[in-house]
Backbone bond lengths (Angstrom), bond angles and torsions (degrees), N, CA, C in turn:
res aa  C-N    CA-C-N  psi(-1)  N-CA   C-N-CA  omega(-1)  CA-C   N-CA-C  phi
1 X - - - 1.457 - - 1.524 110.27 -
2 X 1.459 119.44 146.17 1.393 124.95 165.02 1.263 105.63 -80.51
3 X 1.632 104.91 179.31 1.557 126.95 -177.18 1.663 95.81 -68.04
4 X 1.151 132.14 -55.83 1.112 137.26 177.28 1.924 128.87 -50.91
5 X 1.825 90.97 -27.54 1.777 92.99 161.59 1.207 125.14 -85.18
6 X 1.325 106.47 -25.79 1.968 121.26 -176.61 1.671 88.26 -65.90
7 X 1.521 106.10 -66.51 1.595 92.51 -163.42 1.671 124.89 -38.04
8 X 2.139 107.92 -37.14 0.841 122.21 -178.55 1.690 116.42 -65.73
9 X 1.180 129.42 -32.48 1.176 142.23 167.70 1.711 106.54 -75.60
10 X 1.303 100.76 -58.61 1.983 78.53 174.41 1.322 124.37 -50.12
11 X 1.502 113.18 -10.39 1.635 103.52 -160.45 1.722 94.20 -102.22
12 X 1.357 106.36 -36.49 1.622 101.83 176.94 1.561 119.57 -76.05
13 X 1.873 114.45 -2.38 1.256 98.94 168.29 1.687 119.20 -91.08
14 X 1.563 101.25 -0.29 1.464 134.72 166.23 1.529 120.17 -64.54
15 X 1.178 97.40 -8.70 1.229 100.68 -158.52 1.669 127.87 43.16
16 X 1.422 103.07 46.51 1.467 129.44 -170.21 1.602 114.84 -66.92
17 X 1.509 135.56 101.39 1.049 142.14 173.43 1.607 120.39 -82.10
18 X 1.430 119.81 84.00 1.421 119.17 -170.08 1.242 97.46 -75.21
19 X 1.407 146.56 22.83 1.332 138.71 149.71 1.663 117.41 -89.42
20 X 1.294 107.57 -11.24 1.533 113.19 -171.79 2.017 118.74 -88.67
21 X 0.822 141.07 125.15 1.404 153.23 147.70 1.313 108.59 -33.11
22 X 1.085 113.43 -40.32 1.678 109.55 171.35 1.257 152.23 -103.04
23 X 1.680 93.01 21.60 1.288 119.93 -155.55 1.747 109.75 -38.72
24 X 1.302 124.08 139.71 1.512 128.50 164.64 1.410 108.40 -27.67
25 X 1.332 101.24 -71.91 2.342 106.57 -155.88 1.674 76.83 -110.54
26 X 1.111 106.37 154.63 1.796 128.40 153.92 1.621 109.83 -80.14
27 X 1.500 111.84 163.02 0.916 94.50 167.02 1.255 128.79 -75.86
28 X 1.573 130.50 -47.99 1.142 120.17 158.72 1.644 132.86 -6.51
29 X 1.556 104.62 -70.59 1.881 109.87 144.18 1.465 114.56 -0.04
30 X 1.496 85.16 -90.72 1.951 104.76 -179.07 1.009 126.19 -25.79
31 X 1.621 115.71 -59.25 1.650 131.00 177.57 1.054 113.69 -75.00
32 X 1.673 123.63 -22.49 1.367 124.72 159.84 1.749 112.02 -51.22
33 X 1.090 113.67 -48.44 1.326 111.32 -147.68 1.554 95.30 -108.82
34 X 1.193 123.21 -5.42 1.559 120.88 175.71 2.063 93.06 -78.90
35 X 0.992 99.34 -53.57 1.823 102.74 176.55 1.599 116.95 -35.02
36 X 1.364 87.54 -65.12 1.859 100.01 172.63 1.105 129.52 -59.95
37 X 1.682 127.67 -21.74 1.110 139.84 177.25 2.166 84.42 -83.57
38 X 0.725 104.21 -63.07 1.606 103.09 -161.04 1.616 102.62 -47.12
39 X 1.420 117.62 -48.81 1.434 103.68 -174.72 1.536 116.99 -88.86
40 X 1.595 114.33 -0.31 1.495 128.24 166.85 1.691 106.41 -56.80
41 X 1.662 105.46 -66.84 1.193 109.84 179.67 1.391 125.30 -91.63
42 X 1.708 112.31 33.24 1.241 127.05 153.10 1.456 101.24 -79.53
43 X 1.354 119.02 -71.13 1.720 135.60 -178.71 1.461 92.38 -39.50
44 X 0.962 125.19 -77.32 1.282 102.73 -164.60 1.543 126.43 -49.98
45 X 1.375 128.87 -58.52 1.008 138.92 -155.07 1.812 95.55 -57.57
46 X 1.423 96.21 -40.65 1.626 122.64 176.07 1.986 110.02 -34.09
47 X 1.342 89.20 -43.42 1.540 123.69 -174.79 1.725 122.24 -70.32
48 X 1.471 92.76 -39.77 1.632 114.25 -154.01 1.160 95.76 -125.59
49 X 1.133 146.43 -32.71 1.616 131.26 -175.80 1.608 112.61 -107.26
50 X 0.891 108.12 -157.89 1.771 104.76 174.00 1.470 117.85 -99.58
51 X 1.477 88.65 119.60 1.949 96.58 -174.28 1.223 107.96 -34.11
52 X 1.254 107.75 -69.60 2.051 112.44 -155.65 1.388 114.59 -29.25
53 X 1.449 109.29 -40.20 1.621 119.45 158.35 1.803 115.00 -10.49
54 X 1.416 85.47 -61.07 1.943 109.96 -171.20 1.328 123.29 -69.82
55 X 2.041 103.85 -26.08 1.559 107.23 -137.38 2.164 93.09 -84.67
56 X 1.070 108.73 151.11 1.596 134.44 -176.56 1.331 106.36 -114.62
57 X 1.029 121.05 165.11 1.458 139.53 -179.17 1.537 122.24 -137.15
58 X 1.102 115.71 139.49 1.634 102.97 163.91 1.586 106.97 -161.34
59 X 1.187 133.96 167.15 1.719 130.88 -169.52 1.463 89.93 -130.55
60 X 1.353 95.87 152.73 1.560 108.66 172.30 1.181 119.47 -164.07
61 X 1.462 129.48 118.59 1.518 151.27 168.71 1.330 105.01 -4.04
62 X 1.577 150.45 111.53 1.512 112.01 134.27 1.588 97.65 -82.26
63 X 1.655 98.01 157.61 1.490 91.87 -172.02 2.242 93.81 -96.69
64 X 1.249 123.70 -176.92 1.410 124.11 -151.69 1.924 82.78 -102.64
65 X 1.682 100.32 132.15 1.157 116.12 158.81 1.519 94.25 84.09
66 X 1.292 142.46 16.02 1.263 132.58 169.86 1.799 112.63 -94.93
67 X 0.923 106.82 107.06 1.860 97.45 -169.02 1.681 106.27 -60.53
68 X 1.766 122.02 -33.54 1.170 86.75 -170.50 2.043 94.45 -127.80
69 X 1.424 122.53 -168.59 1.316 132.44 173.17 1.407 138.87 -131.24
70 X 0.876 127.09 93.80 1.468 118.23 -163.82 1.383 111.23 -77.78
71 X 1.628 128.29 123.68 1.444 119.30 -151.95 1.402 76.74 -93.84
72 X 1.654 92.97 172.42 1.303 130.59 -176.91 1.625 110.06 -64.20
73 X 1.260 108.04 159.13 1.142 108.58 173.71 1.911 127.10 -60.72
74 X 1.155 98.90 -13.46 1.614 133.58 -174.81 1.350 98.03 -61.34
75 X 1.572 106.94 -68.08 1.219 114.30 168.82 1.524 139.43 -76.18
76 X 0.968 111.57 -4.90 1.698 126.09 -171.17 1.651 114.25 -68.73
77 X 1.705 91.44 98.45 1.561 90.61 -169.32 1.583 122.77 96.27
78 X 0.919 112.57 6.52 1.337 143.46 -161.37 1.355 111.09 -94.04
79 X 1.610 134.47 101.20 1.489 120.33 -175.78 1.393 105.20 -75.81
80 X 1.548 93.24 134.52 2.057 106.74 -169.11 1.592 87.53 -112.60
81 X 1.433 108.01 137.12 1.187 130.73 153.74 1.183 128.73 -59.58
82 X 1.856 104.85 -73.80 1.776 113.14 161.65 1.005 101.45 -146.38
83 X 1.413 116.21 -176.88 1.491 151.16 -153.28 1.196 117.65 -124.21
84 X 1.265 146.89 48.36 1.557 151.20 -156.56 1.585 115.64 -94.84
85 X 1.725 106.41 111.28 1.539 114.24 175.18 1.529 109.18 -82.52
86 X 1.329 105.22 110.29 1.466 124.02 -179.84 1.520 101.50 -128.09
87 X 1.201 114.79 48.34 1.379 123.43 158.54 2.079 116.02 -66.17
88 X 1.185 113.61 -34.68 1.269 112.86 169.22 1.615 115.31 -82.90
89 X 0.728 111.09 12.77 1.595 113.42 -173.99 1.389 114.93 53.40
90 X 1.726 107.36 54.05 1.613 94.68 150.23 1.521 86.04 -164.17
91 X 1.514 102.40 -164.43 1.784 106.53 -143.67 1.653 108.63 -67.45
92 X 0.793 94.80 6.70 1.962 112.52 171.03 2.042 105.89 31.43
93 X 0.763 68.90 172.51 1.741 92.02 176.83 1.561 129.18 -91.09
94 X 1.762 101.83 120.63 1.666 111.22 -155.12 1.638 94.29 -65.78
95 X 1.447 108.31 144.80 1.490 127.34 -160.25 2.204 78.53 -85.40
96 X 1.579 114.72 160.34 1.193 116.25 173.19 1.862 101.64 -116.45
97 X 1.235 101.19 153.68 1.414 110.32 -176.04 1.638 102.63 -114.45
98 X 1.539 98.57 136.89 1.575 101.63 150.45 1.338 138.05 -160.61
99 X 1.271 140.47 167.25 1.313 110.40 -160.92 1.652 135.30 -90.86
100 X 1.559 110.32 28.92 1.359 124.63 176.40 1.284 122.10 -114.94
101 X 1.783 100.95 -45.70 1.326 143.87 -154.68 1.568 123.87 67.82
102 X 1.616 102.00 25.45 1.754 121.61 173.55 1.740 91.12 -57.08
103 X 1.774 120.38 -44.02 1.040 101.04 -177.50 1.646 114.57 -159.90
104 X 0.963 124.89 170.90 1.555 112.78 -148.26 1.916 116.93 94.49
105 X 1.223 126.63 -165.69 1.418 137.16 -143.66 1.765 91.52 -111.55
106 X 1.695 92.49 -57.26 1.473 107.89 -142.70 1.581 102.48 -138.68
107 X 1.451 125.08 113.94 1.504 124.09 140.82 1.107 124.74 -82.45
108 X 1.546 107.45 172.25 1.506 114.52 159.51 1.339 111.94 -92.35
109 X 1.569 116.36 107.60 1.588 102.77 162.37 1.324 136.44 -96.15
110 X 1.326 115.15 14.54 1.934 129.37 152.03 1.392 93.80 -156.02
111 X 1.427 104.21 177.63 1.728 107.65 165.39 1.033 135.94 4.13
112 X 1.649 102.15 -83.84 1.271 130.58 -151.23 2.042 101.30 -125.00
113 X 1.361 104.08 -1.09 1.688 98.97 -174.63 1.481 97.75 -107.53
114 X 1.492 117.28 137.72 1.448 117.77 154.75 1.378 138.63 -98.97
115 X 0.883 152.49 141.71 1.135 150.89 -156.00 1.717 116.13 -118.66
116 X 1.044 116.70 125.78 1.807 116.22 172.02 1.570 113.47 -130.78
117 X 1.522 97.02 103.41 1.653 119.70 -179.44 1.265 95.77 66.46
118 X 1.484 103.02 -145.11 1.973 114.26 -177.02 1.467 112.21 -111.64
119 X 1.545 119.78 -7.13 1.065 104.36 179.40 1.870 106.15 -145.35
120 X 1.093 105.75 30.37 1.529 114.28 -174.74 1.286 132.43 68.87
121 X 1.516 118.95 -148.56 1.425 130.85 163.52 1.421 101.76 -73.97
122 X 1.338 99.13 151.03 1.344 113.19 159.38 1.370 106.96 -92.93
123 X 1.409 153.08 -8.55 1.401 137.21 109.42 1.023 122.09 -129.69
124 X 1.522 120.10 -146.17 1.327 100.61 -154.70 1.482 121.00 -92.52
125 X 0.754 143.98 170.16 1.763 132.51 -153.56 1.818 87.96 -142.47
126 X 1.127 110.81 156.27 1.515 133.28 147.57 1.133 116.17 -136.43
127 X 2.067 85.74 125.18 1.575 103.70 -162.60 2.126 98.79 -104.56
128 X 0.970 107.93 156.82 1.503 108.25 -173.79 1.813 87.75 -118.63
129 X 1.534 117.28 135.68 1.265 127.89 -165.01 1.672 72.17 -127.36
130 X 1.568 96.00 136.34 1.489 128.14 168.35 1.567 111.50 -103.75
131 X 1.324 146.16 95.02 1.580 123.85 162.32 1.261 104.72 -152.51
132 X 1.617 112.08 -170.99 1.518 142.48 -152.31 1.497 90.86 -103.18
133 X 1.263 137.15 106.75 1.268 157.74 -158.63 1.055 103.28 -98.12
134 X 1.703 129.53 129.28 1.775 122.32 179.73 0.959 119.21 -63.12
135 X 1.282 127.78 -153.59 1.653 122.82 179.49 1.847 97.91 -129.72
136 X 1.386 102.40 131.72 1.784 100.34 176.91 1.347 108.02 -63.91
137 X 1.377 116.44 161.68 1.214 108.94 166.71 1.714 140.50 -98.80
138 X 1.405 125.39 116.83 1.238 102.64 -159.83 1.156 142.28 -69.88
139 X 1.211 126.91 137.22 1.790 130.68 -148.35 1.440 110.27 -113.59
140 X 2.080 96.87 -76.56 1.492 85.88 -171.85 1.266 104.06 -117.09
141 X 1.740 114.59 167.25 1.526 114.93 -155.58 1.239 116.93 -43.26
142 X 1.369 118.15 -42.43 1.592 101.76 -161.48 1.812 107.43 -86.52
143 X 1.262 98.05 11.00 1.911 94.64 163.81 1.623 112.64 -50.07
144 X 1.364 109.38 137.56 0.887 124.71 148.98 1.711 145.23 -105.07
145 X 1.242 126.12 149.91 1.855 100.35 -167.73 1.591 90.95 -111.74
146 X 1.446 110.54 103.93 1.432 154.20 -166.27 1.812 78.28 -60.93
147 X 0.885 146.62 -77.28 1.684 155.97 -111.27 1.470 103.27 -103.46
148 X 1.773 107.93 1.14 1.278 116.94 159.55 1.487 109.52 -144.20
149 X 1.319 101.91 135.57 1.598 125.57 -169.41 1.527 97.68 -54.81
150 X 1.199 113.87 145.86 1.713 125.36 172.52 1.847 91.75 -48.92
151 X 1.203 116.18 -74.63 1.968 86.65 -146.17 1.356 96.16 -82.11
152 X 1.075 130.65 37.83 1.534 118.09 137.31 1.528 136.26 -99.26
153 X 1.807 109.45 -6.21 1.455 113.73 168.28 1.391 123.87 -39.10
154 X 1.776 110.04 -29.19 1.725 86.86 170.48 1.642 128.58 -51.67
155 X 0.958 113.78 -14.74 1.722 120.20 -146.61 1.755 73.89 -91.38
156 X 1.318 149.49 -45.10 1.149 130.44 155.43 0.850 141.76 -24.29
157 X 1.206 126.92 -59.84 1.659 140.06 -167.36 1.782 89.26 -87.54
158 X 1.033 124.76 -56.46 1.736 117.40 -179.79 1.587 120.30 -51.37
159 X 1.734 90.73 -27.53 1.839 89.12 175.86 1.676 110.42 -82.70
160 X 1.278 107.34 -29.48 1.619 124.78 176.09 1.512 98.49 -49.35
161 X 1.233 106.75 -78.70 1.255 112.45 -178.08 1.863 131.20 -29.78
162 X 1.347 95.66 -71.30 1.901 94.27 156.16 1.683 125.65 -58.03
163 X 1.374 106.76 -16.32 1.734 105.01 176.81 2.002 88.79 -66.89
164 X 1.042 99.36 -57.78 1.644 109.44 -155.88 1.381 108.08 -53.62
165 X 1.348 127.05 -59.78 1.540 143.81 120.44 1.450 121.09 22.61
166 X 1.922 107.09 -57.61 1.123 124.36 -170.38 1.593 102.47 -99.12
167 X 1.107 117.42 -45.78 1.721 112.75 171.45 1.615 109.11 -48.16
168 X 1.094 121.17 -54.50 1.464 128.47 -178.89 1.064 133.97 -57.59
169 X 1.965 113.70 1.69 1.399 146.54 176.24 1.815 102.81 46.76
170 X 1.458 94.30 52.93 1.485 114.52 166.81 1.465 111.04 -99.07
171 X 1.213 127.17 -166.91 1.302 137.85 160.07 1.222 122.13 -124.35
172 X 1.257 138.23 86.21 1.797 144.67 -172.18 1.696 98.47 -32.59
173 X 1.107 123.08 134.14 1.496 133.48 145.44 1.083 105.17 -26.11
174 X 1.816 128.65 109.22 1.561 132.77 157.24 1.846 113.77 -30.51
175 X 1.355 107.51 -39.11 1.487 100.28 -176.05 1.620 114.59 -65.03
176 X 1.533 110.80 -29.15 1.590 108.29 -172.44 1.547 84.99 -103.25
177 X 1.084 139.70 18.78 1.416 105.15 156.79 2.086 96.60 -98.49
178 X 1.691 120.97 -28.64 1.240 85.90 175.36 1.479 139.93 -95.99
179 X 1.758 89.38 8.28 1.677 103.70 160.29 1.209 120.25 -73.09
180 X 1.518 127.64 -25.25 1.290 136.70 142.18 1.529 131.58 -19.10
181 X 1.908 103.12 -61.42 1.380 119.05 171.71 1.460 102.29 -81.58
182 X 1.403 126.60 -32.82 1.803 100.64 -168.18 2.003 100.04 -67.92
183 X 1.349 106.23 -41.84 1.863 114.07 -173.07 1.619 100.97 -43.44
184 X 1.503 106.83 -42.61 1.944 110.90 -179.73 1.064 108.34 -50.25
185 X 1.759 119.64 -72.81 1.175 133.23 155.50 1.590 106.12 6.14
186 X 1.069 91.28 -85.15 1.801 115.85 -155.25 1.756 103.96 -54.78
187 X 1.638 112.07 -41.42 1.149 118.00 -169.56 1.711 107.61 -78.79
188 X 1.346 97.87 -25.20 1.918 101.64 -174.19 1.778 104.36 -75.75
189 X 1.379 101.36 -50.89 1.450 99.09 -175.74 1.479 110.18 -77.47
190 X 1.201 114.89 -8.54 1.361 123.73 155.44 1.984 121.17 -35.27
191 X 1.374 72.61 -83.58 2.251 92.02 174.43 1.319 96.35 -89.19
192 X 1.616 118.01 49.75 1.591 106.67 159.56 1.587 116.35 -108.29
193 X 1.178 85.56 -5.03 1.913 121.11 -170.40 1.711 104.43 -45.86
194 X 0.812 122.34 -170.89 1.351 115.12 -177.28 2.265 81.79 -130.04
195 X 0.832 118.65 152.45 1.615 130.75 168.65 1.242 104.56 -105.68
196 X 1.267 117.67 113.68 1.286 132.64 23.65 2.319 91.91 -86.41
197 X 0.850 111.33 150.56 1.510 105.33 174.08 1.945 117.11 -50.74
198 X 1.056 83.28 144.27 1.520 108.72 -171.29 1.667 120.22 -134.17
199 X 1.438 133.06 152.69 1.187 97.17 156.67 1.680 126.32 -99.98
200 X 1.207 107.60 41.78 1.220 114.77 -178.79 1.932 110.50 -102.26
201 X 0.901 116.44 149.69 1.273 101.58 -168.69 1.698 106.39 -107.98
202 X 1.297 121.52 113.49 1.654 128.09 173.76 1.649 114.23 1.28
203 X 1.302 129.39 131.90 1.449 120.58 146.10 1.415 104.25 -128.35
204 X 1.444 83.73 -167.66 2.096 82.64 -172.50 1.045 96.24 -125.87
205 X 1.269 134.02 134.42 1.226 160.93 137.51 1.399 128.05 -19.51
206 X 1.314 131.66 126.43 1.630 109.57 -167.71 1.482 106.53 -86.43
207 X 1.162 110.83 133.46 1.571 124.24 169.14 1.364 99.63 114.65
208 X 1.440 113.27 9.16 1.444 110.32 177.64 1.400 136.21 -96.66
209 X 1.890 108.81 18.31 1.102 122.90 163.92 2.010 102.11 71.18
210 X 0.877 91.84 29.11 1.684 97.93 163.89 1.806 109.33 90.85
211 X 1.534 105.68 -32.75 1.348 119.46 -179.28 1.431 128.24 -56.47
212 X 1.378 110.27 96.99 1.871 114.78 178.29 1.281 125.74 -68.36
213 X 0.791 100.41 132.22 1.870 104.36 -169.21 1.805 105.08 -92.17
């Protein structure tokens, strides 16, 4: 579904009268709360099912002799998994973190800047950044929220629905709050799968930094 069907489905589980002047939620409302539901039950699923589902990639230059890097906006804020020097072009070796840089690869020396030793690479390296990527926000109709599989968009518009429900110091219909939980259900054990699918269900490996395969 697009941004434009969720809204349409949040408003008819609203029992939304686009002929009325007085409608309950605005639309504005709607698209408010179709967003929040989408990156709500991003976090979670994020939480509850198996990451790798989530995990993104991207490489990036340090350039030679620069001690520290200010990541991209891509990454800014961005939970990173690992740090992989694949400057030779192959699966290279995970960069180590620590919190001084007395020892290990890589600190943090503000936020968003990293730092390697006092005076950098001796050239230029390409580093491959592993992490959990935010969610865009949806704008215009034909957006889609990429970070959940097509037949799970209902679990959107049903979570939309009780947010809106719940702002309005109503009480959501018991039935859509536990069609709510069975769609979670469905969506967690969904991306619990192992990729390529299996019927075995993912575990994690020790030394694997929490990440289920």
């Amino acid at each position: 579904m697009n941004f434009k069907e969720l809204q349409d489905e949040t408003s008819e589980l609203l029992n939304f009268n686009t002929g009325q002047t007085d409608q309950d939620f605005t639309a504005s409302q709607i698209k408010n709360a179709v967003n929040r539901a989408y990156k709500r039950e991003y976090v979670r699923a994020r939480q509850e099912g198996v990451r790798r589902f989530f995990i993104a990639a991207t490489e990036v230059v340090w350039p030679a002799s620069a001690a520290t890097l200010e990541l991209p906006n891509r990454l800014s804020g961005a939970q990173l998994i690992r740090v992989t020097d694949v400057t030779n072009g192959s699966l290279g070796a995970e960069l180590v973190f620590s919190d001084t840089g007395s020892t290990g690869d890589l600190h943090w020396e503000s936020r968003n800047r990293l730092q390697m030793g006092k005076n950098g690479p001796s050239s230029d390296k390409t580093l491959r950044f592993e992490y959990f990527p935010g969610v865009a926000k949806l704008i215009a109709d034909d957006d889609e929220p990429s970070m959940i599989p097509e037949e799970h968009h209902e679990l959107v518009f049903y979570s939309a629905a009780i947010d809106l429900r719940n702002r309005a110091d109503e009480i959501a219909p018991q039935a859509w709050v536990f069609e709510r939980e069975s769609l979670r259900q469905d969506f967690w054990k969904d991306i619990s799968r192992n990729r390529p699918h299996s019927d075995t269900v993912g575990i994690t490996p020790p030394g694997s930094q929490g990440i289920t395969y």
